[in-house]
C-alpha positions in Angstrom: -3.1 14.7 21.7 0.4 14.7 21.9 2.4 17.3 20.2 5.5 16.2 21.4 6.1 14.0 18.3 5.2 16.5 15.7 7.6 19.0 17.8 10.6 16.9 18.4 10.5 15.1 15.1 10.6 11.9 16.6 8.0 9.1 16.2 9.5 7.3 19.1 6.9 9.0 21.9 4.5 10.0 19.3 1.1 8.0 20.3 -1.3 6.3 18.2 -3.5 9.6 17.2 -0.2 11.9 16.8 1.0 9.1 14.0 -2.7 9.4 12.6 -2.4 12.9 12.4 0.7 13.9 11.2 0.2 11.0 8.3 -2.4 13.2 7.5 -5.1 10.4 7.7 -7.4 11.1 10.5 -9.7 13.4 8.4 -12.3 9.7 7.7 -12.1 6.6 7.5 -12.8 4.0 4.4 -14.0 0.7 4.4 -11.9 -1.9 2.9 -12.7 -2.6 -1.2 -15.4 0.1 -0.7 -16.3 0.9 -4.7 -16.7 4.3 -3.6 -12.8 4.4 -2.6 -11.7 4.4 -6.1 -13.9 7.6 -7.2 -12.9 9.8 -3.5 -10.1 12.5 -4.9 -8.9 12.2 -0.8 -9.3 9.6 0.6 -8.4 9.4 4.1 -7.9 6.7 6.8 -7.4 5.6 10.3 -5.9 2.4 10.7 -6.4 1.0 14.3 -2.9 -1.2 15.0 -3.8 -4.2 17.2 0.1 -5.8 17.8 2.2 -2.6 16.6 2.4 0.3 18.4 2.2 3.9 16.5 6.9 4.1 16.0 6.7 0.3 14.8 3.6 1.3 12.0 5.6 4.5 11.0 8.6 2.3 10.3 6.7 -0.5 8.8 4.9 2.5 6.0 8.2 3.4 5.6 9.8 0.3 4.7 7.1 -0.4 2.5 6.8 2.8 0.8 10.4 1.8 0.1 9.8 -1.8 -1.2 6.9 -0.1 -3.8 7.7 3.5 -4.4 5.0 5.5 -5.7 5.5 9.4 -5.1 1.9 9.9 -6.4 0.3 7.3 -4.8 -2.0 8.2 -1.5 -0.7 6.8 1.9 -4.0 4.7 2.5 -2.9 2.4 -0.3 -0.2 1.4 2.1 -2.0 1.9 5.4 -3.9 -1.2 3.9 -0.6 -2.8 3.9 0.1 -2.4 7.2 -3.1 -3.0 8.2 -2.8 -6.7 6.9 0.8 -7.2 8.2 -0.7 -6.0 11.7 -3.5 -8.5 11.6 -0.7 -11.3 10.9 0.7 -10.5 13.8 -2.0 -10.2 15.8 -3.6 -13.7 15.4 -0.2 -15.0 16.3 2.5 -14.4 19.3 5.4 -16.0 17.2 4.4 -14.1 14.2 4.0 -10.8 16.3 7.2 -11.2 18.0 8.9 -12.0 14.6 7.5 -8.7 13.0 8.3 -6.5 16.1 12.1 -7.7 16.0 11.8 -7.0 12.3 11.3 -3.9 12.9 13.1 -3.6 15.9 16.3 -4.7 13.5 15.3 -1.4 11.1 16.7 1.1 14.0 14.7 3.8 15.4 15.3 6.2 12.9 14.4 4.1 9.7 11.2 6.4 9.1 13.0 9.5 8.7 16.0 8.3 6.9 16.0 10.0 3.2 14.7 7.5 0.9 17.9 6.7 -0.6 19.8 5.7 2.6 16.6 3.1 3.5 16.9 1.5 0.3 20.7 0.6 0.8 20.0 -0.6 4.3 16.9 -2.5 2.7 19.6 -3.8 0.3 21.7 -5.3 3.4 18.6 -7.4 4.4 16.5 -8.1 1.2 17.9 -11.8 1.7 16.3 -12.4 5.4 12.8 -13.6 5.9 11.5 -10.6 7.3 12.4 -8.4 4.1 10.7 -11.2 2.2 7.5 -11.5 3.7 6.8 -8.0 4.1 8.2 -7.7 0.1 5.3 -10.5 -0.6 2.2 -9.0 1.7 3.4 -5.6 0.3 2.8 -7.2 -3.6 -0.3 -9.2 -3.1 -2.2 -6.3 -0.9 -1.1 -3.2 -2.3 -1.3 -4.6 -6.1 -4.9 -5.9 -5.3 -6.8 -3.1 -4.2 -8.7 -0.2 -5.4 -6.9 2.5 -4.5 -4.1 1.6 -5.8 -6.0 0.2 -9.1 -7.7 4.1 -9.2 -4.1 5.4 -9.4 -2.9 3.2 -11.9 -5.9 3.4 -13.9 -6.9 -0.7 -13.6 -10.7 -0.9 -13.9 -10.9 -4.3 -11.9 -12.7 -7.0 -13.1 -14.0 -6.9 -16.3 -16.9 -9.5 -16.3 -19.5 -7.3 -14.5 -18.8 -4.9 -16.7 -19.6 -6.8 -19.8 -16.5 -7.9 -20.9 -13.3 -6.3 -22.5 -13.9 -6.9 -25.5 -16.4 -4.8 -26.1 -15.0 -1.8 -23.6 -12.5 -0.9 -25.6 -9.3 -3.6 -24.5 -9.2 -4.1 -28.3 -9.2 -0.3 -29.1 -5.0 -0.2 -30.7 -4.9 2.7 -31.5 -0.8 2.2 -32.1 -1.5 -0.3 -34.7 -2.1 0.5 -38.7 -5.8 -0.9 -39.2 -6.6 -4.3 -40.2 -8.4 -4.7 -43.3 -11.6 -6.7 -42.5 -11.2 -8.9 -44.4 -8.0 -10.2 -42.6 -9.7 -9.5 -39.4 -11.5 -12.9 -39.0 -15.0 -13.6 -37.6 -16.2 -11.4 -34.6 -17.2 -13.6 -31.7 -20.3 -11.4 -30.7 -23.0 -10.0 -33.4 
């Protein structure tokens, strides 16, 4: 393994296994929209990059992390967005040239930059269509996935499940009580 990374503080010579490790992810892996993933207190994954190497994924985390902040939410939520911006590129040489001078454009430091300091550089480029298609795979893969739905305490789908109706979606507790008689006609028994 190489240490070097985790030493230095630079993810420039870190390899694929150091970025692994020192994202604290290596401990398992976790198939996508496993149902189990939802009910694991850690979850833990390895994400094998097929067009960006180890400095390019720790910069793309970090821009994304940036894009959706959630201090509480695990890493693998947006490992799965990388994941699918990684597969994007791979199935194409334009798209996977575009991405790596996306990236590229970010600076070599972007991943340790404070938080603060990569939103205003985000800012300066939220207009160009690199921002925007990682802004839109970052919404419609980290929003639909359970993980993420675990941690913000969305059940899924409701339909397997019997309905909402019945599980409580009409439960206001917030609202005075409606007299029956205003209430209307139930629509199941």
């Amino acid at each position: 393994m190489n240490t070097c990374a985790t030493q230095t503080g630079s993810l420039q010579s870190a390899d694929r296994r150091s970025f692994v490790h020192a994202a604290g992810v290596l401990t398992g892996v976790i198939a996508l929209c496993n149902p189990l993933a939802a009910l694991l207190p850690s979850r833990a994954w390895a994400v094998a990059m097929r067009a960006l190497s180890s400095a390019e994924a720790a910069a793309l985390l970090a821009m994304i992390r940036t894009i959706a902040p959630h201090d509480t939410l695990d890493d693998a939520a947006y490992a799965l967005v990388v994941n699918a911006v990684d597969g994007d590129a791979a199935g194409s040489a334009e798209a996977s040239t575009d991405l790596k001078a996306g990236i590229a454009s970010l600076g070599g430091g972007f991943a340790l930059m404070p938080e603060d300091a990569r939103v205003e550089y985000l800012k300066r480029i939220e207009s160009g269509v690199f921002f925007r298609s990682v802004r839109t795979k970052t919404l419609t893969v980290l929003y639909s996935n359970p993980i993420a739905w675990a941690h913000f305490g969305y059940e899924g789908e409701s339909f397997s499940k019997g309905g909402y109706l019945l599980r409580g979606f009409n439960d206001l507790k917030w609202l005075p009580e409606v007299p029956l008689a205003d209430s209307g006609a139930m629509p199941i028994g």
